[in-house]
PQR file with spaces between the fields and no chain letter, atoms N, CA, C, O and H, PARSE charges and radii, in Angstrom:
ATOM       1  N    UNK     1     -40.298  -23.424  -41.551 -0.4000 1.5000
ATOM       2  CA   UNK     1     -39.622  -23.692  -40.288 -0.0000 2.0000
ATOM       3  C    UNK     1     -39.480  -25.205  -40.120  0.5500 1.7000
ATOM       4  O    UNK     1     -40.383  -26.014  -40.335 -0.5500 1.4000
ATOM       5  N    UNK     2     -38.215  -25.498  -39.702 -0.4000 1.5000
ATOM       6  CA   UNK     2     -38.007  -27.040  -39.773 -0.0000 2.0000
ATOM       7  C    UNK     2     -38.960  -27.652  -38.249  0.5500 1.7000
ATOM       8  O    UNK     2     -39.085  -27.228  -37.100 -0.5500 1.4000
ATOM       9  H    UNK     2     -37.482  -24.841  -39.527  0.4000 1.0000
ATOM      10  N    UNK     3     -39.450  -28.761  -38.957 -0.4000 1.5000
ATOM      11  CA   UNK     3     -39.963  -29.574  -37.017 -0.0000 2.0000
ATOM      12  C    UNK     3     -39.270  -29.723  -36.113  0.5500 1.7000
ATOM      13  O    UNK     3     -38.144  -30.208  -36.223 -0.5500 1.4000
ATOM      14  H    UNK     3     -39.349  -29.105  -39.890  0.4000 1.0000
ATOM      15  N    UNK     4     -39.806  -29.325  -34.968 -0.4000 1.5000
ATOM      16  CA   UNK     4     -39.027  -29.950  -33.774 -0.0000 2.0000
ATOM      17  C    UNK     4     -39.820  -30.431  -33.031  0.5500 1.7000
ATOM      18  O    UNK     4     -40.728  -29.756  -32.545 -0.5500 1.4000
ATOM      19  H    UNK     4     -40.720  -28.930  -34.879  0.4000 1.0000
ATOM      20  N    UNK     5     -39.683  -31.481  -32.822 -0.4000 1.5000
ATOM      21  CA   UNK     5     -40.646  -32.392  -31.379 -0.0000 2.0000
ATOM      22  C    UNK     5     -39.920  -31.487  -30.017  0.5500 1.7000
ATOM      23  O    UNK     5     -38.897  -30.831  -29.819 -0.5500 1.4000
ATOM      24  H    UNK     5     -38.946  -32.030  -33.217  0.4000 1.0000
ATOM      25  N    UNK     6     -41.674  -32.095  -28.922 -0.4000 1.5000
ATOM      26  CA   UNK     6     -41.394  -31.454  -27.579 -0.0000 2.0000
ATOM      27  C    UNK     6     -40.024  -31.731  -27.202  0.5500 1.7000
ATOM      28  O    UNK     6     -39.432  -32.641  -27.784 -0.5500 1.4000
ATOM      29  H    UNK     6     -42.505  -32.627  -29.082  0.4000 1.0000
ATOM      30  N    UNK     7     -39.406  -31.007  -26.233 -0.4000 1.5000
ATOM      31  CA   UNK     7     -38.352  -31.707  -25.776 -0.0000 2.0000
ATOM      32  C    UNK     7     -38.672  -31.292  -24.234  0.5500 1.7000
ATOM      33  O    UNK     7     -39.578  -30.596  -23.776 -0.5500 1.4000
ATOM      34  H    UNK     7     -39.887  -30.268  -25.761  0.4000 1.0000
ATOM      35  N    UNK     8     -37.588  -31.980  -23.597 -0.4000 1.5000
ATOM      36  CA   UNK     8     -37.891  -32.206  -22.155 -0.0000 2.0000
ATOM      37  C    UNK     8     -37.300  -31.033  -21.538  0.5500 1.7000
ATOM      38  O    UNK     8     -36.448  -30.628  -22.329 -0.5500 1.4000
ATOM      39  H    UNK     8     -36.852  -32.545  -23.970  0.4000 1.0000
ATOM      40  N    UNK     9     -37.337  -30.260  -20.468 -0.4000 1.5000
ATOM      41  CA   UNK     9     -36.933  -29.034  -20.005 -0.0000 2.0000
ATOM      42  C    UNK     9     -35.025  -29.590  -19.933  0.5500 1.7000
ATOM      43  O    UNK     9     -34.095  -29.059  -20.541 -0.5500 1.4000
ATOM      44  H    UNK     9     -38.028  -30.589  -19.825  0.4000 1.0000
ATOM      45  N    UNK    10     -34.978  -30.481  -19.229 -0.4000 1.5000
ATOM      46  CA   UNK    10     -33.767  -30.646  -18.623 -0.0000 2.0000
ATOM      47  C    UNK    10     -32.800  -30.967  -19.917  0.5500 1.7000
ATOM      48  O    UNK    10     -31.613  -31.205  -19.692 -0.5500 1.4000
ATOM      49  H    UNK    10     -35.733  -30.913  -18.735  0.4000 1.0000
ATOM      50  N    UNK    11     -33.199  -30.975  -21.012 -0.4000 1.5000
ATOM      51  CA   UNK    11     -32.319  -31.275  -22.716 -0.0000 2.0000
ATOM      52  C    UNK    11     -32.026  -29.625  -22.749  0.5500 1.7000
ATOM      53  O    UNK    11     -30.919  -29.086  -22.754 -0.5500 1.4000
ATOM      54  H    UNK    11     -34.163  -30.781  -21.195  0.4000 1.0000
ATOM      55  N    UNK    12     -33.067  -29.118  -22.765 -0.4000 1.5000
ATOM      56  CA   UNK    12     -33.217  -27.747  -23.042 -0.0000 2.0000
ATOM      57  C    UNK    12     -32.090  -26.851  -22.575  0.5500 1.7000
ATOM      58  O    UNK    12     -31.261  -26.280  -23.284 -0.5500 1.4000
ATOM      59  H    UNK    12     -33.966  -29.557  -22.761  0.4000 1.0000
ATOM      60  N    UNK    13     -32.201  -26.831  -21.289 -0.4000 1.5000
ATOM      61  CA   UNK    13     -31.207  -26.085  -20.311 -0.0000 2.0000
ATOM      62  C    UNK    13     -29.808  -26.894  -20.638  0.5500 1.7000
ATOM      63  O    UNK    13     -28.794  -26.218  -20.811 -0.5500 1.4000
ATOM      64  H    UNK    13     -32.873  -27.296  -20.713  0.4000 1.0000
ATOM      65  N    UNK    14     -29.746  -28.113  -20.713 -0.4000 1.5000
ATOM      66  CA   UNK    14     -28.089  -28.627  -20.944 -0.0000 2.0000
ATOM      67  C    UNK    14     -27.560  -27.654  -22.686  0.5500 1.7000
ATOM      68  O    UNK    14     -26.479  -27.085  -22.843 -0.5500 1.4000
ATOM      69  H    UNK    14     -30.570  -28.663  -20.573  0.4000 1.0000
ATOM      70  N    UNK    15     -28.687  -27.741  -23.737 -0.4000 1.5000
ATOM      71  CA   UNK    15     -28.287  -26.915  -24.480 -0.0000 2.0000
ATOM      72  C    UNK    15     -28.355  -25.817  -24.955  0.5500 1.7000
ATOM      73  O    UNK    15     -28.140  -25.618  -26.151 -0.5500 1.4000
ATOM      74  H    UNK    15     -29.565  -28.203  -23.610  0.4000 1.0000
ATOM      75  N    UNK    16     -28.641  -24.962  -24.187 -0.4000 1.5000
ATOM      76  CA   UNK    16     -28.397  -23.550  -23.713 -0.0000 2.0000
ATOM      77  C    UNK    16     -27.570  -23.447  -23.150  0.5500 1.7000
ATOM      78  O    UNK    16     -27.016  -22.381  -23.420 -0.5500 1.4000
ATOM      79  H    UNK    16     -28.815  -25.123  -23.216  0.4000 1.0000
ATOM      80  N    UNK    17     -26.853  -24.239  -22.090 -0.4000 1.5000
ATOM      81  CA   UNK    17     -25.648  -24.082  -21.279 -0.0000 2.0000
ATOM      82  C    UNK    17     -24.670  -23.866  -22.274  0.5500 1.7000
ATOM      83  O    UNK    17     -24.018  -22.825  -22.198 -0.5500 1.4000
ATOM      84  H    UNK    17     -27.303  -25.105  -21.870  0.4000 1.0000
ATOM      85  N    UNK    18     -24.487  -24.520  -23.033 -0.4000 1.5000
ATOM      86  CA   UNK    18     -23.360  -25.010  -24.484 -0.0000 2.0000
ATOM      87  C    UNK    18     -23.138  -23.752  -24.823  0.5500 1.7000
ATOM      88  O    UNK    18     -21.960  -23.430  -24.977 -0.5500 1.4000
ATOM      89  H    UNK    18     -25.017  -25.366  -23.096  0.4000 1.0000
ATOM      90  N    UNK    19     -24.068  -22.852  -24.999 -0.4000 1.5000
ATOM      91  CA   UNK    19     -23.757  -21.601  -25.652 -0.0000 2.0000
ATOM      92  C    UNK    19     -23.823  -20.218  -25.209  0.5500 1.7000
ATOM      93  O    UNK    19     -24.099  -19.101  -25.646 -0.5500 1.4000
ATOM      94  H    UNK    19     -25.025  -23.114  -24.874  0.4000 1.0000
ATOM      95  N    UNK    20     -23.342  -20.956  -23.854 -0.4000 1.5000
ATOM      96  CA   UNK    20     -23.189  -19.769  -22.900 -0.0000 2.0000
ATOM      97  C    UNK    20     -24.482  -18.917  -21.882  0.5500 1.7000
ATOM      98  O    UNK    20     -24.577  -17.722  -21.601 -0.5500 1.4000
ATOM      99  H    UNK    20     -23.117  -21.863  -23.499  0.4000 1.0000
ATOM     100  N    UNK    21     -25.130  -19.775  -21.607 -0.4000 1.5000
ATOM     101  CA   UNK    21     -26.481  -19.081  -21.118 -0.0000 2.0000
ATOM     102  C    UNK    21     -26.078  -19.711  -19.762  0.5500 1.7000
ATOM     103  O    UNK    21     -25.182  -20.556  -19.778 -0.5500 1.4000
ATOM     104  H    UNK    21     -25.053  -20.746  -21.836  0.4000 1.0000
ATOM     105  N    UNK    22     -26.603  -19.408  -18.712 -0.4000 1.5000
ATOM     106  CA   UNK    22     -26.378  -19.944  -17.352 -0.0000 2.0000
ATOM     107  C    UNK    22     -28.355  -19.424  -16.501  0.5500 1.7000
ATOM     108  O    UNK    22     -29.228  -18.607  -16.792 -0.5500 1.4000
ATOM     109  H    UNK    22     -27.331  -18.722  -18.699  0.4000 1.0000
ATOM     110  N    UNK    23     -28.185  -20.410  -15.505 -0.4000 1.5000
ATOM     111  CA   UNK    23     -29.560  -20.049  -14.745 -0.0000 2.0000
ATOM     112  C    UNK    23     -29.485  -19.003  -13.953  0.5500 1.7000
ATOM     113  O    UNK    23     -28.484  -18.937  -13.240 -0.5500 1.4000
ATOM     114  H    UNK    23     -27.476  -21.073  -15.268  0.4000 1.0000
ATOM     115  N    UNK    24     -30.400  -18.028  -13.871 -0.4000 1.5000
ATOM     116  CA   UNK    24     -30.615  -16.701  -13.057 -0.0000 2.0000
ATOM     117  C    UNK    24     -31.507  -17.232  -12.166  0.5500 1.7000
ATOM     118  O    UNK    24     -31.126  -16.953  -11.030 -0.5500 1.4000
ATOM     119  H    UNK    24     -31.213  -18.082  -14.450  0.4000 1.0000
ATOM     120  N    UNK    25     -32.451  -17.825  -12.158 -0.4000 1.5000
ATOM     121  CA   UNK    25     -33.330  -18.047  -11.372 -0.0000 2.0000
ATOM     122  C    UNK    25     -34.495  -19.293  -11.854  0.5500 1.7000
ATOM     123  O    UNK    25     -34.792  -19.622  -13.003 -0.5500 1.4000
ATOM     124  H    UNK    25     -32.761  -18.052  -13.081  0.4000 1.0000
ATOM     125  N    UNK    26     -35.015  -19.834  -10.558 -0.4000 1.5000
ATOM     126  CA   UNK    26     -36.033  -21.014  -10.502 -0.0000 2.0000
ATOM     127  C    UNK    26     -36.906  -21.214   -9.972  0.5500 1.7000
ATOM     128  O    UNK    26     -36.639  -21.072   -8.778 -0.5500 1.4000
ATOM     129  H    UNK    26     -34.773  -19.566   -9.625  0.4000 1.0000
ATOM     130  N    UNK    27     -37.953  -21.501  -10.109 -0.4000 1.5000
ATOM     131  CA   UNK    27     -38.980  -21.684   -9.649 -0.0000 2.0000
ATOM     132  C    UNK    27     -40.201  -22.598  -10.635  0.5500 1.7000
ATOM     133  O    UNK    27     -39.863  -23.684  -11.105 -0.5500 1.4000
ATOM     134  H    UNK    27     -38.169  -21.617  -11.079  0.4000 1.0000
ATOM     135  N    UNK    28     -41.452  -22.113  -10.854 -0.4000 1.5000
ATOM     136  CA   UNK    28     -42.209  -23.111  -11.608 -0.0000 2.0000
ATOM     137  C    UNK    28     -41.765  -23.133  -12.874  0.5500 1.7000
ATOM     138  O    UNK    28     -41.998  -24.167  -13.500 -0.5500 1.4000
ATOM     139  H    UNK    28     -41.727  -21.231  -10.472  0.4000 1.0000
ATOM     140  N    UNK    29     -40.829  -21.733  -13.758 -0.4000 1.5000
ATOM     141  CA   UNK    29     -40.466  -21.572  -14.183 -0.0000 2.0000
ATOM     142  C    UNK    29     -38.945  -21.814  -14.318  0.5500 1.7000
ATOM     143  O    UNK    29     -38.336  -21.955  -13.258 -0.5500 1.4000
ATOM     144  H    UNK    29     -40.640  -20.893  -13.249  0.4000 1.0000
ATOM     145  N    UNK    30     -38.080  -21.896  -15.749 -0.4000 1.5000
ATOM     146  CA   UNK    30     -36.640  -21.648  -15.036 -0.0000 2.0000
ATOM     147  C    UNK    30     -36.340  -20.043  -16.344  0.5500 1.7000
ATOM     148  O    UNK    30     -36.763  -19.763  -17.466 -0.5500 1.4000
ATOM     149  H    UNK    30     -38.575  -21.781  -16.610  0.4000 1.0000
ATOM     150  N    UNK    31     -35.388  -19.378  -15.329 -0.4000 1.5000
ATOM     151  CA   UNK    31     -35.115  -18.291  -16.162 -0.0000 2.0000
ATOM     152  C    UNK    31     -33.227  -18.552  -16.088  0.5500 1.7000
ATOM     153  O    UNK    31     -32.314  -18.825  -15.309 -0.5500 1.4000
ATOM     154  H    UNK    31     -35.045  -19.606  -14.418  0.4000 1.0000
ATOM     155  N    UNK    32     -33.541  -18.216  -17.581 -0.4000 1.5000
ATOM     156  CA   UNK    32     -31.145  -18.307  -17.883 -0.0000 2.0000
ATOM     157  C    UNK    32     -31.010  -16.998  -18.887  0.5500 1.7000
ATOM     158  O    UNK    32     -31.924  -16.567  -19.590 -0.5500 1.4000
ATOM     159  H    UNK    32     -34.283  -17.994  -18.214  0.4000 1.0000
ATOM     160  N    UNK    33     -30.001  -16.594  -18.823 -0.4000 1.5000
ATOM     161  CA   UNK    33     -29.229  -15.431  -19.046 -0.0000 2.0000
ATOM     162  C    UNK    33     -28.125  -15.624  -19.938  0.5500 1.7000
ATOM     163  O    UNK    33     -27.649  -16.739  -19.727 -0.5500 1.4000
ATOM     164  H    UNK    33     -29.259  -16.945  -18.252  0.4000 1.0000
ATOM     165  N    UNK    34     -27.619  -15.117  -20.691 -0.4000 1.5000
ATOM     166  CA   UNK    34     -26.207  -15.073  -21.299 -0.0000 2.0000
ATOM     167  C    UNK    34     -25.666  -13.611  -21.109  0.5500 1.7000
ATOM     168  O    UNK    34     -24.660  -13.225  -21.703 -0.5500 1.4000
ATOM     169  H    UNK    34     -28.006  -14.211  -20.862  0.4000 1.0000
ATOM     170  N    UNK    35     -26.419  -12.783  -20.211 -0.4000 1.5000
ATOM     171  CA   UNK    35     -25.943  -11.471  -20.122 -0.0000 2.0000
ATOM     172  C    UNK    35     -26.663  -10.515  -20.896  0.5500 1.7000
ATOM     173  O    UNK    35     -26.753   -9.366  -20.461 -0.5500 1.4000
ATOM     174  H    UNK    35     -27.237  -13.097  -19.729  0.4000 1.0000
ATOM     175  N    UNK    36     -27.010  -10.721  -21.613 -0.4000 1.5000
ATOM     176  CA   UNK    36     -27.884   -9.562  -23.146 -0.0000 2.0000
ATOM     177  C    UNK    36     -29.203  -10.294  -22.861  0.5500 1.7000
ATOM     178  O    UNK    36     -30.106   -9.833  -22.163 -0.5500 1.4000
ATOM     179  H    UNK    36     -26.938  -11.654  -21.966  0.4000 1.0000
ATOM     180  N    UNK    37     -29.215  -11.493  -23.481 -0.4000 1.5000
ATOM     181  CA   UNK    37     -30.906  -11.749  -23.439 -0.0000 2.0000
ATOM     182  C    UNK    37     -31.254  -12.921  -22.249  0.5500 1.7000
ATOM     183  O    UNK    37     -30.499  -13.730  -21.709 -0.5500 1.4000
ATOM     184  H    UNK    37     -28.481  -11.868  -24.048  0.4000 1.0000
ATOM     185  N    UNK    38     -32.455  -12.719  -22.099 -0.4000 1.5000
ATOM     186  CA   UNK    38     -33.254  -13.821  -21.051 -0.0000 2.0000
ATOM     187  C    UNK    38     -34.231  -14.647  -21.689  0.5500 1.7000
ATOM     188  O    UNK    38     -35.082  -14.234  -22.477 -0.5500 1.4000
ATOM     189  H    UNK    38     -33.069  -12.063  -22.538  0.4000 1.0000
ATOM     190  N    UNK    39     -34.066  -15.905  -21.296 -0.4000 1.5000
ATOM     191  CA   UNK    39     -35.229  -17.098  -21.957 -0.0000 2.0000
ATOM     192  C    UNK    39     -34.932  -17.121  -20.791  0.5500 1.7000
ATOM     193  O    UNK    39     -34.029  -16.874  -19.992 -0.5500 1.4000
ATOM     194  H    UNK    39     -33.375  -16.240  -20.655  0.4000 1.0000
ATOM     195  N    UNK    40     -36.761  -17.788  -20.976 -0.4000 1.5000
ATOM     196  CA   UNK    40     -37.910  -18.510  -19.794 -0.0000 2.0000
ATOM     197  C    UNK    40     -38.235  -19.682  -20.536  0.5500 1.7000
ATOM     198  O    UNK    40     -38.995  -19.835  -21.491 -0.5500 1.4000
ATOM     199  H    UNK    40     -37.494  -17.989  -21.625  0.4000 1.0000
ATOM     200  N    UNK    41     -37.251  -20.763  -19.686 -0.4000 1.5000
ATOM     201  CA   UNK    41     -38.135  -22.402  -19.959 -0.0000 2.0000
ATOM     202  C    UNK    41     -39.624  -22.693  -19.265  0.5500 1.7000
ATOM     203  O    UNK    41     -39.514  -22.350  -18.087 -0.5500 1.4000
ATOM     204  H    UNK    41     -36.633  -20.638  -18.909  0.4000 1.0000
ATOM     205  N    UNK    42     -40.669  -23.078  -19.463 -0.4000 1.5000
ATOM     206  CA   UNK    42     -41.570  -23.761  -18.215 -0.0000 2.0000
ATOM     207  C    UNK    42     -40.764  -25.364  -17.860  0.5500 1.7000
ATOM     208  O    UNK    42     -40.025  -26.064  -18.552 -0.5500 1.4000
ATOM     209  H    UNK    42     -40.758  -23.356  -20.419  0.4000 1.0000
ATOM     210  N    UNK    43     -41.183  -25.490  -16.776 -0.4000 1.5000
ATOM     211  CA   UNK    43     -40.995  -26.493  -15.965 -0.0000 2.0000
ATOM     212  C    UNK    43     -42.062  -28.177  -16.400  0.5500 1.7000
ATOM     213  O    UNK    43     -42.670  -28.961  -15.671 -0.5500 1.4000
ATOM     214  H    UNK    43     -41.784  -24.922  -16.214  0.4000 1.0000
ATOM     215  N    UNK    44     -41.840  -28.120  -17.955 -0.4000 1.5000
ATOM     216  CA   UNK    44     -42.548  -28.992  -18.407 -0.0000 2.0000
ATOM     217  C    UNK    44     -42.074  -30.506  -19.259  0.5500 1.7000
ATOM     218  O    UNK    44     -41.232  -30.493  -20.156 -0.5500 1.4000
ATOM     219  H    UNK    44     -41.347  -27.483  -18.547  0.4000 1.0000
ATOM     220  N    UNK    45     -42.532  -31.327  -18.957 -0.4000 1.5000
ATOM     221  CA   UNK    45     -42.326  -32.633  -19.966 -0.0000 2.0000
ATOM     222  C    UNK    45     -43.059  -33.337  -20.747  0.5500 1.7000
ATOM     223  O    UNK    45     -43.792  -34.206  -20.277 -0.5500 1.4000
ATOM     224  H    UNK    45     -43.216  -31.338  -18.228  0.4000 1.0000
ATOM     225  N    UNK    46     -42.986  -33.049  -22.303 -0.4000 1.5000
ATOM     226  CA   UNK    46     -42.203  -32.352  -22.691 -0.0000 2.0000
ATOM     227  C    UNK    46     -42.739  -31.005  -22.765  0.5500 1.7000
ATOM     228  O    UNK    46     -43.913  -30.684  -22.949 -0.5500 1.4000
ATOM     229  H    UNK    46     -42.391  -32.343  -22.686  0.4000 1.0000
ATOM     230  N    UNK    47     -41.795  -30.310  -22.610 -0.4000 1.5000
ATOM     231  CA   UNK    47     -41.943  -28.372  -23.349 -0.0000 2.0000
ATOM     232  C    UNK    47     -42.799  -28.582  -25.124  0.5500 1.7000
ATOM     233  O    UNK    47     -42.540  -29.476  -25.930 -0.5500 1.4000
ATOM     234  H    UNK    47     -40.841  -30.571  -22.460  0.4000 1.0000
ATOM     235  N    UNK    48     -43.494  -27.810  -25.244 -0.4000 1.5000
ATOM     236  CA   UNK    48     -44.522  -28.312  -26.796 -0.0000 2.0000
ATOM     237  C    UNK    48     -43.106  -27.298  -28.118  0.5500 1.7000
ATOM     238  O    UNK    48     -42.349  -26.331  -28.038 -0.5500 1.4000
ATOM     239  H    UNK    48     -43.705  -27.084  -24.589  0.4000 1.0000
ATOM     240  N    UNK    49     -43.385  -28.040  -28.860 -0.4000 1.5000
ATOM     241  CA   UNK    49     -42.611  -27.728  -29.881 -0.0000 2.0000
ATOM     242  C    UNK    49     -42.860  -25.661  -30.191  0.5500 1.7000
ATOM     243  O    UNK    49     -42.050  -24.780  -30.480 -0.5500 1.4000
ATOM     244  H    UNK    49     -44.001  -28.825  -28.926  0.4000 1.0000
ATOM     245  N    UNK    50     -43.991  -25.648  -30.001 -0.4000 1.5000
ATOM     246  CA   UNK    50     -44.158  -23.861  -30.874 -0.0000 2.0000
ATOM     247  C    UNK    50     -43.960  -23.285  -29.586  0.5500 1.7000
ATOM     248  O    UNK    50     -43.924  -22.092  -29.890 -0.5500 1.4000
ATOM     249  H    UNK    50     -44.649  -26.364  -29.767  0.4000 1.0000
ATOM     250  N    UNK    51     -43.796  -23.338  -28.261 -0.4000 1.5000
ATOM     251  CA   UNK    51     -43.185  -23.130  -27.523 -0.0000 2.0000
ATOM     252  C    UNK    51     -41.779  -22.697  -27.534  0.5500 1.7000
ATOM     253  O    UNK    51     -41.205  -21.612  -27.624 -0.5500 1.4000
ATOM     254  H    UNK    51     -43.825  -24.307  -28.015  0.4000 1.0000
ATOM     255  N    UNK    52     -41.382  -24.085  -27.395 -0.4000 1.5000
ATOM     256  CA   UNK    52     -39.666  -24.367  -27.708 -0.0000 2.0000
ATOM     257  C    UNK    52     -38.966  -23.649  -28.614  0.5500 1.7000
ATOM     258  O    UNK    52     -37.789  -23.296  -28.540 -0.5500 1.4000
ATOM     259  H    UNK    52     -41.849  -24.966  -27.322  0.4000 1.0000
ATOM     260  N    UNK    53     -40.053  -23.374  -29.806 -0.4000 1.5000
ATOM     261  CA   UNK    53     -38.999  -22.571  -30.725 -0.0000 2.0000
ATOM     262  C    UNK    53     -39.342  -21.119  -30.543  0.5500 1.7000
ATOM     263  O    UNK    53     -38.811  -20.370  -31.363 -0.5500 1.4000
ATOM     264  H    UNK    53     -41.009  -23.661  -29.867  0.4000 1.0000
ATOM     265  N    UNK    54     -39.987  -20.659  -29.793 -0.4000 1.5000
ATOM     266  CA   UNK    54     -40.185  -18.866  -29.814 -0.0000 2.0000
ATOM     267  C    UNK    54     -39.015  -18.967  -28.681  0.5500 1.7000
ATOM     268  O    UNK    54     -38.008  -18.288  -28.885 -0.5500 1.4000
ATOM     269  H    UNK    54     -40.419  -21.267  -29.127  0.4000 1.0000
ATOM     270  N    UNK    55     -39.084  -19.877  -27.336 -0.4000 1.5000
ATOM     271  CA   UNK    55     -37.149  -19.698  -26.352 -0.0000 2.0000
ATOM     272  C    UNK    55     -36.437  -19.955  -27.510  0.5500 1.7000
ATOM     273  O    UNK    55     -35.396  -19.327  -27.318 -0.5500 1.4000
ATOM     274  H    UNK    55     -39.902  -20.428  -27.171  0.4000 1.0000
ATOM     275  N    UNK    56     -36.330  -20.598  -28.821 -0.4000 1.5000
ATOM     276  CA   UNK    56     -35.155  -20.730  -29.400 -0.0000 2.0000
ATOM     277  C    UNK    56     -34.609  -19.671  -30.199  0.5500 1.7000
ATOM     278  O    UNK    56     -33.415  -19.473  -30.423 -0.5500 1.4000
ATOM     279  H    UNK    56     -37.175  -21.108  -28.977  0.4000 1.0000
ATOM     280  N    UNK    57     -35.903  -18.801  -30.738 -0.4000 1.5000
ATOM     281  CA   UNK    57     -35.477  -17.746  -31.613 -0.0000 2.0000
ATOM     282  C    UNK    57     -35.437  -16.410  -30.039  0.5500 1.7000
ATOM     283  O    UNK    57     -35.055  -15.338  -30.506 -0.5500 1.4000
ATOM     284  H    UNK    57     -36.873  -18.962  -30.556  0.4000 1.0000
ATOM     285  N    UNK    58     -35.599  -16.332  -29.139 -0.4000 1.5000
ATOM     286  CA   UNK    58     -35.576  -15.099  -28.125 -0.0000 2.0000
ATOM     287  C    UNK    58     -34.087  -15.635  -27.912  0.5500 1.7000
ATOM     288  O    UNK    58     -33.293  -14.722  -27.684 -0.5500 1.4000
ATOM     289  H    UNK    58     -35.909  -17.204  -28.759  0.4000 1.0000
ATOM     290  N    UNK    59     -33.606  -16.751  -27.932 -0.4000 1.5000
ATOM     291  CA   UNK    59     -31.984  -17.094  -27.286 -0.0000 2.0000
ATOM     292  C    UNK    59     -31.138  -16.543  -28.660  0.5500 1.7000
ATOM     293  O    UNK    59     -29.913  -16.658  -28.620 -0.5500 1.4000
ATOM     294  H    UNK    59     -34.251  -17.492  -28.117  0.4000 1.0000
ATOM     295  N    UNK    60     -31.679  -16.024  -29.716 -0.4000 1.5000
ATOM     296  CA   UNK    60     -30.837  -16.068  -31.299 -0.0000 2.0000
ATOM     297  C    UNK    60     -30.464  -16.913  -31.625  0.5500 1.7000
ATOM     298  O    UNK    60     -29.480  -16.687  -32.329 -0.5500 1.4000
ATOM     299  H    UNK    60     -32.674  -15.931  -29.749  0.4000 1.0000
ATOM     300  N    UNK    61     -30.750  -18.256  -31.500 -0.4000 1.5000
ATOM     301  CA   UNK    61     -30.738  -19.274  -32.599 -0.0000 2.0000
ATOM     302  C    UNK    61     -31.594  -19.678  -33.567  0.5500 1.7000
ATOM     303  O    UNK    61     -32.767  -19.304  -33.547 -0.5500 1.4000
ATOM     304  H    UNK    61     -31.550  -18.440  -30.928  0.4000 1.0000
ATOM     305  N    UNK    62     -31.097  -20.514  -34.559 -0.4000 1.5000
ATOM     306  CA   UNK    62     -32.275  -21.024  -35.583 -0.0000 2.0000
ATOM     307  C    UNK    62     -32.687  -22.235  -34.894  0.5500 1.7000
ATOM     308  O    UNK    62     -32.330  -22.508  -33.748 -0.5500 1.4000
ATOM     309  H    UNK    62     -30.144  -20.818  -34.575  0.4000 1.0000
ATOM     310  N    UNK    63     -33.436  -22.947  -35.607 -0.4000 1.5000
ATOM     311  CA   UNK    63     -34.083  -24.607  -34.840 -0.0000 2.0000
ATOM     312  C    UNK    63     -32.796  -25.287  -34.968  0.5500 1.7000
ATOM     313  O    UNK    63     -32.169  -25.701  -33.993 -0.5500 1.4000
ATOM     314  H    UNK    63     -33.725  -22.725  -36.538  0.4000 1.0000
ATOM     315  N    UNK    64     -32.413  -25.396  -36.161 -0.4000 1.5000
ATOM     316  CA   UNK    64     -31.432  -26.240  -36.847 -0.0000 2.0000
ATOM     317  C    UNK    64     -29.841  -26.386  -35.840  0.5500 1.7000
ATOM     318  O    UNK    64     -29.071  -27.312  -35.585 -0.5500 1.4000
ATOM     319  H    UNK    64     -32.921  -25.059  -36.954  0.4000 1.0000
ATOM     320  N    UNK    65     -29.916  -24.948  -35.496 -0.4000 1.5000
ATOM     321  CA   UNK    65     -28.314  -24.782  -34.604 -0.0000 2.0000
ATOM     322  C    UNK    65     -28.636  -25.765  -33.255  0.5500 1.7000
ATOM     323  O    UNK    65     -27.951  -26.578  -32.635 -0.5500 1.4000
ATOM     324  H    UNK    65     -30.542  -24.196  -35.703  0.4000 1.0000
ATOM     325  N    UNK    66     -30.359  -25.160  -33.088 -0.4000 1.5000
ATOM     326  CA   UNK    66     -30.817  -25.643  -31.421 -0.0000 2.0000
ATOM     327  C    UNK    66     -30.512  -27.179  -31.653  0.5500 1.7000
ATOM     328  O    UNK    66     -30.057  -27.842  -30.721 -0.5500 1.4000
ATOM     329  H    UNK    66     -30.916  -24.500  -33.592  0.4000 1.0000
ATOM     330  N    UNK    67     -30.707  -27.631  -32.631 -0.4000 1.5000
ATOM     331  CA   UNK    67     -30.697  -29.362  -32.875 -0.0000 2.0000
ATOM     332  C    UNK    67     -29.464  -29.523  -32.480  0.5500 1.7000
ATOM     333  O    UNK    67     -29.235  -30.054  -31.393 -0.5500 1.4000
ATOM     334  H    UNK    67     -31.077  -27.093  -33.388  0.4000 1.0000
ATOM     335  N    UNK    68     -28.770  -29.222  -33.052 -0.4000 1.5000
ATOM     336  CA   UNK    68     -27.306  -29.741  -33.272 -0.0000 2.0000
ATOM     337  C    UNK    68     -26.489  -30.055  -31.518  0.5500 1.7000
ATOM     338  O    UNK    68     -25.803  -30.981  -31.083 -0.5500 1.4000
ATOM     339  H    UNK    68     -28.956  -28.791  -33.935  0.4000 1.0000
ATOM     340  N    UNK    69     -27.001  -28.772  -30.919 -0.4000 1.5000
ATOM     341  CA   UNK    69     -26.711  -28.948  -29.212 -0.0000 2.0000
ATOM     342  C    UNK    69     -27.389  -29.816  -28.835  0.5500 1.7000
ATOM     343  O    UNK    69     -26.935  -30.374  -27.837 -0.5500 1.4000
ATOM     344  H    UNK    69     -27.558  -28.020  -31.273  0.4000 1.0000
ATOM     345  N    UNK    70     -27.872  -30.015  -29.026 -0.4000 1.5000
ATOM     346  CA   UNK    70     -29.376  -31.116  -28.366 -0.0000 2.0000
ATOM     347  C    UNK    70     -28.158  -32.821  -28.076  0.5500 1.7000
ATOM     348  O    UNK    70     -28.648  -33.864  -27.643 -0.5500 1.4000
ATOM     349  H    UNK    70     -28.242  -29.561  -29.837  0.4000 1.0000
């Protein structure tokens, strides 16, 4: 699995937006939707990398695609 450093919640959600995910709901948590599946960001800075990549593979991406939005 390629590295990914923490990233900050608010990177996160701008690239998820890119690929069609939108926010359902907020709170300590943030929850976004693309209609089929749901990722849960925490409300953290930064979000820890083995984190980041279990929302990246529940959204169906690889790390590598997640980079590229970033």
């Amino acid at each position: 699995m390629p590295k990914l450093p923490g990233i900050n919640h608010k990177r996160a959600i701008h690239a998820f937006e890119k690929v069609g995910f939108w926010i359902a709901r907020q709170g300590k948590h943030i929850t976004m939707t693309n209609g089929e599946k749901v990722i849960t960001i925490p409300r953290a800075n930064p979000v820890n990398s083995f984190t980041m990549a279990i929302i990246i593979q529940g959204a169906g991406l690889s790390i590598e695609e997640f980079k590229k939005l970033l």
